[in-house]
KOLDREN-16939 format. One record per atom (N, C-alpha, C, CB): residue in one letter; x, y, z. Coordinates in pm, whole numbers, plus 50000, padded with zeros to 5 digits. Glycine has a CB too. Layout:
REM residues N
AXYZ;...
This chain:
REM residues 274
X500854988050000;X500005000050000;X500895012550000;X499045000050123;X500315025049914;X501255037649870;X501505040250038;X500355053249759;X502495045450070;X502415056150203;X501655068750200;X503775061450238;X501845077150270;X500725092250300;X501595097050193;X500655103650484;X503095097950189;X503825107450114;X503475101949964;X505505107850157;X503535095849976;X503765087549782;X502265095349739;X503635061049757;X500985088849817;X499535094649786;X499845112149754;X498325091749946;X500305121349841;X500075131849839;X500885137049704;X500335136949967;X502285132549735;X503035134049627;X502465135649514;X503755125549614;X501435124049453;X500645120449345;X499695131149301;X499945108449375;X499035138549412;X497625144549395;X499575160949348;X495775144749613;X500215160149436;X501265179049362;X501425176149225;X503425183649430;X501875163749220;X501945166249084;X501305164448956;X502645163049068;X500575162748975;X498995165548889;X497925174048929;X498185153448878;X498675183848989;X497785194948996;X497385201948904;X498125202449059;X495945209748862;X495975222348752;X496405229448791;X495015228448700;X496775239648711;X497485252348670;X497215262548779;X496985258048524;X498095263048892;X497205278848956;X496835275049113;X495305282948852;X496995261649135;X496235253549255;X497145247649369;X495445240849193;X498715252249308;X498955240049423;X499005249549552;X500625229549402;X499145265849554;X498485266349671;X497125261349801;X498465273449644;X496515263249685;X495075258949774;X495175243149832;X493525259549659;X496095233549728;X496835222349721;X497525222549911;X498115224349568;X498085232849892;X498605227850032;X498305230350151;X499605229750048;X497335240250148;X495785239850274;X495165228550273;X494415250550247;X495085221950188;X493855211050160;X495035197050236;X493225208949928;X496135195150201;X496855187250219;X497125189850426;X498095189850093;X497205199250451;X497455204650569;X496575199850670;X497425217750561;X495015201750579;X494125199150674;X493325186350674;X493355208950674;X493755177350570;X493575166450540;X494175153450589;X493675167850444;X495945159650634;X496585148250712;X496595149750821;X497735144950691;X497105138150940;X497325139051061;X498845146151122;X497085125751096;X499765148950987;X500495157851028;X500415166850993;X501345156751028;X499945174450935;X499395187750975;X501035197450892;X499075188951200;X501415207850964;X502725214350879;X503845208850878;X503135226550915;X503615197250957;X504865185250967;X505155177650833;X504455172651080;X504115176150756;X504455170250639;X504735178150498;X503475161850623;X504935196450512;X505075200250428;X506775191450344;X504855214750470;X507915194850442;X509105191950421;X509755178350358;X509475194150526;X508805171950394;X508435160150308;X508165157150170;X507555156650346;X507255170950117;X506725170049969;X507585177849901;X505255175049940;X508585184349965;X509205193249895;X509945185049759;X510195200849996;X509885175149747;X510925170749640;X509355168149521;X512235152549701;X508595165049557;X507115168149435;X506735182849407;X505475161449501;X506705193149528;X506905203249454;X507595206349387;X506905209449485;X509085205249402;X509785207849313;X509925200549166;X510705208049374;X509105189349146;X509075185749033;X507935188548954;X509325174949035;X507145192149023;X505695202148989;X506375214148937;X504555207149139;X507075223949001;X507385235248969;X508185231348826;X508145242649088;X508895223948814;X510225223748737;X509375221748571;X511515208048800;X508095208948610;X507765203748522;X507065216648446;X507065191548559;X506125225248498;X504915231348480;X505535243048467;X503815230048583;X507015248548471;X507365254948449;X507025272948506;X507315249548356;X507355266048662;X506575278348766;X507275294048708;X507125275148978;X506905301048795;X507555314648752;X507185322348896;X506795322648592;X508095329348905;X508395333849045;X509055348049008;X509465322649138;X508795360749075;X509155369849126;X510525370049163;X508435371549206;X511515379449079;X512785375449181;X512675388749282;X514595374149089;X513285389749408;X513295397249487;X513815411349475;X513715391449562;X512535421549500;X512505434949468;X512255437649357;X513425440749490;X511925428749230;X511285429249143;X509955428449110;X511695424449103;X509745430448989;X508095429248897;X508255418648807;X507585443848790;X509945412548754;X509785404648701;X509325389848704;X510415406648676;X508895380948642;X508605369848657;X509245360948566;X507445369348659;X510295351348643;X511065340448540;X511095326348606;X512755345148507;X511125321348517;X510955302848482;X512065299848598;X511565295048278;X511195285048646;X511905275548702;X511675263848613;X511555273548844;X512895260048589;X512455242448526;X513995237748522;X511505240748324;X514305227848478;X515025213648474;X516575219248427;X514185200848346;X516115233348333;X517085231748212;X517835247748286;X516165231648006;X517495255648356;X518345263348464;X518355262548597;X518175274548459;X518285249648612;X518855245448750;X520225242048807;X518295235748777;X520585248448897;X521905244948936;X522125237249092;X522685258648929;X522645238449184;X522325233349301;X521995237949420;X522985227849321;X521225227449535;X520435237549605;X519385242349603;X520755245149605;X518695239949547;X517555250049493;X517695260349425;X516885255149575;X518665260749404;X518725276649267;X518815275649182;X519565286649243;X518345284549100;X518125285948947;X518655299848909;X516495284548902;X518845295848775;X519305312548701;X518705317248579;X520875313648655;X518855330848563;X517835333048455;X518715346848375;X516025336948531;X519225341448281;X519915344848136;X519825358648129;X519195338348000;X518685363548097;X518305372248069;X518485386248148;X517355368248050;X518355382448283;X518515393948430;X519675391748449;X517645391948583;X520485377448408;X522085378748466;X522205377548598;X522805392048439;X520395366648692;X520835364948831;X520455352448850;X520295374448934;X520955346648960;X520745334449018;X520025339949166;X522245325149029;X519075329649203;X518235328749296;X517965314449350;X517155334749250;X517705316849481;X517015302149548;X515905300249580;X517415297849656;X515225290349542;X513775290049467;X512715283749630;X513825274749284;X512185284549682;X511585280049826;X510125270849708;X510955298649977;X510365259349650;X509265249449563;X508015248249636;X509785233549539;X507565247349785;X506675246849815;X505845261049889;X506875236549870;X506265268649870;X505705284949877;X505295290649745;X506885295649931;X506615285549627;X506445295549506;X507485309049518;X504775301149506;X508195304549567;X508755320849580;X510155321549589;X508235328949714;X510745332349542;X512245332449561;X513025342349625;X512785331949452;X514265338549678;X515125345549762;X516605345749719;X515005340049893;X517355353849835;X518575354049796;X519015354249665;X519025345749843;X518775364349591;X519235370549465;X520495373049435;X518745381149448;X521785370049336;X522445370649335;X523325373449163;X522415363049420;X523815380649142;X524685384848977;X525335368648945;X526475400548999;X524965365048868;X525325355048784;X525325356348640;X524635345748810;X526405364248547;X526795364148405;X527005352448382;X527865371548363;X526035355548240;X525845345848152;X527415338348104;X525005353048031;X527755327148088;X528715320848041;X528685311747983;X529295318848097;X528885315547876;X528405300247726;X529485307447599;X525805300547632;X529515298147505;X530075299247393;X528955304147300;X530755286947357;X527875302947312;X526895309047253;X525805322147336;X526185296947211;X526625329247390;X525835337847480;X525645348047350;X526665344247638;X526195349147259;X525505357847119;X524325358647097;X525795353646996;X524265338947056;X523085334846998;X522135335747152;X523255318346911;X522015335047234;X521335333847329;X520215343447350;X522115333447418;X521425359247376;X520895370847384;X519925373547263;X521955380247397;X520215371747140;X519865372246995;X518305364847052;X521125362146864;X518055355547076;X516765342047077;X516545351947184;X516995321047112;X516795358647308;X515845363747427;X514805376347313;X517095373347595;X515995382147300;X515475395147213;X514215388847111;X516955402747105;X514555384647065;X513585383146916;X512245369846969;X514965374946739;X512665364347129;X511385358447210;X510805369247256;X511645348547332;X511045377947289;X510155388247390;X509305391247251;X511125404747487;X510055392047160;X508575406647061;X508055397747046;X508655417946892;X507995381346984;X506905370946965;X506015369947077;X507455357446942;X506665364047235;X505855364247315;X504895377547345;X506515360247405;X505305389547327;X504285401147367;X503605401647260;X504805415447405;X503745397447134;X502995403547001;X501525390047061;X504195400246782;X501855377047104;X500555362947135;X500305360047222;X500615350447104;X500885360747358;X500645359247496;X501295373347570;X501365344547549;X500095379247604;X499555392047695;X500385388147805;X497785393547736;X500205375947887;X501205375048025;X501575358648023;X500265380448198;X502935367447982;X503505350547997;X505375353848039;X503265338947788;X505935341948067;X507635339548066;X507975334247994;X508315333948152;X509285343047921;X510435328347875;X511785330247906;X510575324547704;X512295321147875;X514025320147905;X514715315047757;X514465306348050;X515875311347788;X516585307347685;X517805305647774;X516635317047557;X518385291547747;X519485286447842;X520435275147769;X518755279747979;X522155280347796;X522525264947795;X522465254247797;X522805261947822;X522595241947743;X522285233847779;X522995220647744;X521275235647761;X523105211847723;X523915196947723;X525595202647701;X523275184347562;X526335206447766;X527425208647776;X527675219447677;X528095197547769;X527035232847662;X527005248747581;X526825240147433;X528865261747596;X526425226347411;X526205222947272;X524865225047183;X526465210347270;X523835229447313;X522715229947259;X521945243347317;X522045216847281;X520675250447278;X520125258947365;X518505252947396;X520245274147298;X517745255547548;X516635253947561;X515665266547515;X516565249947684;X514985268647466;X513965277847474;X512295276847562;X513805279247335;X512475283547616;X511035276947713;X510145291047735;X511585268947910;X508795289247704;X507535303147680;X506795291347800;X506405307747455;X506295305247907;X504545297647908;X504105311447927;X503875283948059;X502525306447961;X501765314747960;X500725313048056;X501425316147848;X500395322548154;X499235313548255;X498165324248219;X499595311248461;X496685318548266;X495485326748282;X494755318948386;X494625329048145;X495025325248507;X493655325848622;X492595326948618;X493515333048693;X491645322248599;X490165333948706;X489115323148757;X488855348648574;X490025323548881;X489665317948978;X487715319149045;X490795323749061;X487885332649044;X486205335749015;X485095329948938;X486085346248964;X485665327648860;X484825322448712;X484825304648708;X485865329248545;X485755300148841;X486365286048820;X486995279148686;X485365277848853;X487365283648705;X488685277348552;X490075287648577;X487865282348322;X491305276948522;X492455282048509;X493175274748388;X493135281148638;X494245281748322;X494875277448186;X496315278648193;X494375286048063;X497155271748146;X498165271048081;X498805262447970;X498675271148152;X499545277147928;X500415269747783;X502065274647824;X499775278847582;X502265259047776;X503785257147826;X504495254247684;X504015242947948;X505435256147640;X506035256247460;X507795248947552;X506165282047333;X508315239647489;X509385233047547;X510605233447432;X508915217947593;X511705240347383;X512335234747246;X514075229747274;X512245249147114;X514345223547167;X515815225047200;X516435221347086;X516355216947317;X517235230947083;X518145237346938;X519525231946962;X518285256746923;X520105220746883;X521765219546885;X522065233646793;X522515202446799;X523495236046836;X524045246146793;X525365239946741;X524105256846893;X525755230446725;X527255225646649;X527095228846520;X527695209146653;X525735225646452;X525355225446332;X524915237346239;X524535217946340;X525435239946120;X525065253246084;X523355250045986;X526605261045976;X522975240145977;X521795233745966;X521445224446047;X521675229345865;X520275225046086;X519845220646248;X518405220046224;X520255232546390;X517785212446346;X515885215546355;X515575218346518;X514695197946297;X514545222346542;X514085224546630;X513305213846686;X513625234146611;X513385208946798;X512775198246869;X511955205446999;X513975187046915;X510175199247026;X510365198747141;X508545194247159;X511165213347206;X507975201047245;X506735202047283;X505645213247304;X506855197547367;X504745211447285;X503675224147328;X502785214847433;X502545232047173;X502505222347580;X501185218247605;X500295226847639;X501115210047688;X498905221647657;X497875233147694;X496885225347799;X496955239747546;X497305233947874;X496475224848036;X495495236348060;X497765221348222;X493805231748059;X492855240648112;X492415229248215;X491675247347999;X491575236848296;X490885230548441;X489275240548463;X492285234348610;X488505233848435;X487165241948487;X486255231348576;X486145248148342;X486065239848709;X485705231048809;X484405239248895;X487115227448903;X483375243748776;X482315252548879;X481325239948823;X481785273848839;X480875233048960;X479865222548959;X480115209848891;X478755227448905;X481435205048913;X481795197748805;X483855196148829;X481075207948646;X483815187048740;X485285192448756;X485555182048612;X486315188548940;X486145192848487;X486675194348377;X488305195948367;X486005204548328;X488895188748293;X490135191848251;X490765190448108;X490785185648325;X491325195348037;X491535195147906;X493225194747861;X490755207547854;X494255184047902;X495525180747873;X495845179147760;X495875171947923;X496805191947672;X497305184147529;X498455185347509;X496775188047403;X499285178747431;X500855177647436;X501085175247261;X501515162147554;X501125183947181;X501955185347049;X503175186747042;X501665194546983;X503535175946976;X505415170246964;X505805181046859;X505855149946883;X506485187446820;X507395194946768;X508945191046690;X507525201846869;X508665196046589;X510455190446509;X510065196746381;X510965168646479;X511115208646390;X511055222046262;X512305219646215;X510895240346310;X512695218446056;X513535221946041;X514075236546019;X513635215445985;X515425239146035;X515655252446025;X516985255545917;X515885257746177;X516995265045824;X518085267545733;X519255265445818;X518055281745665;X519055277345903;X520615282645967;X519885287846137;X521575301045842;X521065283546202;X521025286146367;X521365305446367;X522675273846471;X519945310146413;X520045321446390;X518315325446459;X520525323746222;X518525336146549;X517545338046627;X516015342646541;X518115348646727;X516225347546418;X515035350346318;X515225339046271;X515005362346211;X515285326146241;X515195319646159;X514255305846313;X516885318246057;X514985309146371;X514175299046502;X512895302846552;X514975298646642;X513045314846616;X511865322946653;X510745325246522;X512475337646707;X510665324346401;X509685325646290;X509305314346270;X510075331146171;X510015299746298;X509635286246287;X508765280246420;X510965278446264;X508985286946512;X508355284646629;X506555291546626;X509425291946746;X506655304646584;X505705310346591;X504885303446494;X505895323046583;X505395302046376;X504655293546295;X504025281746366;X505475289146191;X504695274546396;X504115256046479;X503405259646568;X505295244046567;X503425273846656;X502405277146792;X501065281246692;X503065293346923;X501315288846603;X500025293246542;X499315283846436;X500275306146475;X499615273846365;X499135261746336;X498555253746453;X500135254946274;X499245252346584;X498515243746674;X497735248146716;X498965238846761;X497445264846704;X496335270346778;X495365267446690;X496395284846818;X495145272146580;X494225268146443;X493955250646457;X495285272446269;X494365245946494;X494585232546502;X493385225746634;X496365230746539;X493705233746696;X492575228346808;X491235239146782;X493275229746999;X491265250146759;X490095253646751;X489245245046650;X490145266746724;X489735240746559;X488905234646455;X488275222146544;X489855229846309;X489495216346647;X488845210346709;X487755208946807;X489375207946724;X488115221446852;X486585226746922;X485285228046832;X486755242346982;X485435234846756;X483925235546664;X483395219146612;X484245246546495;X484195211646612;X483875201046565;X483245188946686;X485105197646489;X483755196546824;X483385186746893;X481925194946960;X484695181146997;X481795206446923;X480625215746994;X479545212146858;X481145236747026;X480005208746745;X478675210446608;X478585190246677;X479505216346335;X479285185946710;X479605168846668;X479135161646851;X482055165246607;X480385160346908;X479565151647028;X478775160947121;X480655142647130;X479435169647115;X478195180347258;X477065182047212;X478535198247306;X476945182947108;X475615187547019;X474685172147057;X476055190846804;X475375160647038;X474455151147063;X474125145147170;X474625143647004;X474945156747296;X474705149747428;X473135161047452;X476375151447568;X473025172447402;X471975180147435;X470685169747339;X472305198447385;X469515178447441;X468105170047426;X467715181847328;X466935166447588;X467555174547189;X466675183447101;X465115190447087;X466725177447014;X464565202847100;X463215207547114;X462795204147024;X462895219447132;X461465198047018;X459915191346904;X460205204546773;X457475194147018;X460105198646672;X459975208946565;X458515207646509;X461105206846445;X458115216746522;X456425219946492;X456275226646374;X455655229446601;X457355233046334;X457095240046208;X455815250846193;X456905229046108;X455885253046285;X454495264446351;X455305276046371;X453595259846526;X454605290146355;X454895299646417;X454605303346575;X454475306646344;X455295306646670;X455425308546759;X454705318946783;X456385307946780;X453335322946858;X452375332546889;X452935342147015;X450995324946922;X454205352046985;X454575351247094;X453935361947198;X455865351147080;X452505367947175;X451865374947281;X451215366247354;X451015384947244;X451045348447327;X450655339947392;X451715331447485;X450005333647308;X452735338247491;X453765328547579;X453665324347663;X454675330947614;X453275335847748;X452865333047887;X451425322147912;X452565348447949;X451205319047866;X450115307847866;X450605291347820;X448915313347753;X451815297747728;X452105278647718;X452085269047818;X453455274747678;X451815255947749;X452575250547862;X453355241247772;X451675243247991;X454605241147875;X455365233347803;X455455222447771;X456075233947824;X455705218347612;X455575200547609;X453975194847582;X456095193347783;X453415203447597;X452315203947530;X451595213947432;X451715202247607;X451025224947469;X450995233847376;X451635238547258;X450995240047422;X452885242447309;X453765241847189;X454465226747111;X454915250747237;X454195218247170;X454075206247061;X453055203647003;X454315194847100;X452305214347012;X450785208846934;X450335200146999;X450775202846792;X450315194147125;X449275188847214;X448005192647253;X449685187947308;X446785184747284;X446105187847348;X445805186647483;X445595186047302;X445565200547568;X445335190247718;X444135183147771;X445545197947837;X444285180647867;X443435168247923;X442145171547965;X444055161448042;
């Protein structure tokens, strides 16, 4: 039988988008240890965060940058390219501390800076609020590129994210782009809905060059978006349509200063009553 930790473990990391706070009130008040077992989960948060690609505040800032797999160093800290700092990440709060100058150091910090620059105008021109990075990676031979994007509203019950995953060798002066897109929604007013998708990715590219990556990317994000909407209309004209109960067609005009007198299911089906 799982232990308490393995169970809980299970429910962090399959959390939706936006929750694992509430996640850890619920967990708090659900076990018999109580804040004793936060320290315990810390190694599922942190693979929650890493996976889902958290984003955290660095300290005294407005900015918000990525935690995941591919700028991690040790300890809990991570670094982020772009600000030129390293920080230590607290996985089961969400939050970060101890800020610290960490220059960039790669053989490709050209191309790096080049891919931040020419990610920001893509990401602000299609996602309103989102992060990305761009990082070293398999021994300065390759680069990660990583976008997400979250939307809350918690009010409304539903939360969203899109997470974009790539990775570019750079030895090669012809190369492709590898990676993933996903899109995690959660709507849970009276009900509880979830909608997981994961599109594999592999672009080829002329030449390793931040316009030539970033225009191949935007392309594959904006095909996949076109890509599922079609899928939506098809499943709203196709199975939803046949889970709803169809109204009697009478082929009658509707008398509508008599409305208030119908009754339903009869009258207007052309029934008679009793």
């Amino acid at each position: 039988m799982a232990s308490t930790i393995e169970l809980v473990s299970s429910f962090i990391e399959g959390a939706p988008p936006g929750e694992p706070p509430y996640l850890t009130i619920d967990v708090q008040a659900l076990t018999s240890d109580g804040d004793d077992i936060l320290p315990s989960l810390a190694p599922a948060f942190a693979r929650y965060n890493e996976g889902q690609l958290a984003t955290v505040k660095l300290p005294g800032s407005s900015q918000e940058v990525i935690v995941s797999e591919f700028n991690r160093l040790e300890d809990n800290r991570y670094f982020d390219t772009e600000s030129q700092t390293s920080f230590e990440m607290d996985h089961t709060t969400q939050t970060a501390s101890n800020a610290q100058s960490s220059p960039l150091e790669s053989q490709n910090a050209d191309l790096i800076k080049s891919l931040l620059k020419s990610l920001a105008v893509h990401a602000k021109e299609h996602y309103p609020n989102c992060s990305y990075g761009v990082y070293p990676i398999e021994n300065d031979s390759a680069v990660a590129i990583l976008l997400v994007a979250n939307r809350y509203s918690p009010n409304n019950f539903w939360n969203g994210r899109f997470r974009a995953i790539y990775q570019v060798p750079v030895s090669d002066s012809s190369s492709s782009v590898t990676g993933k897109i996903h899109v995690d929604v959660h709507y849970y007013e009276d009900g509880n809905v979830a909608m997981n998708t994961t599109k594999p990715v592999n672009l080829s590219i002329n030449s390793v060059t931040a316009e030539s990556i970033i225009s191949r990317i935007a392309t594959a994000e904006r095909d996949y978006q076109e890509e599922l909407n079609r899928a939506f209309v098809q499943m709203a004209e196709g199975a939803f349509k046949g889970l709803r109960r169809q109204l009697p067609i009478t082929r009658q005009k509707v008398e509508w200063e008599k409305v208030g007198g119908y009754r339903l299911g009869q009258d207007i089906s052309g029934g008679k009553g009793r």
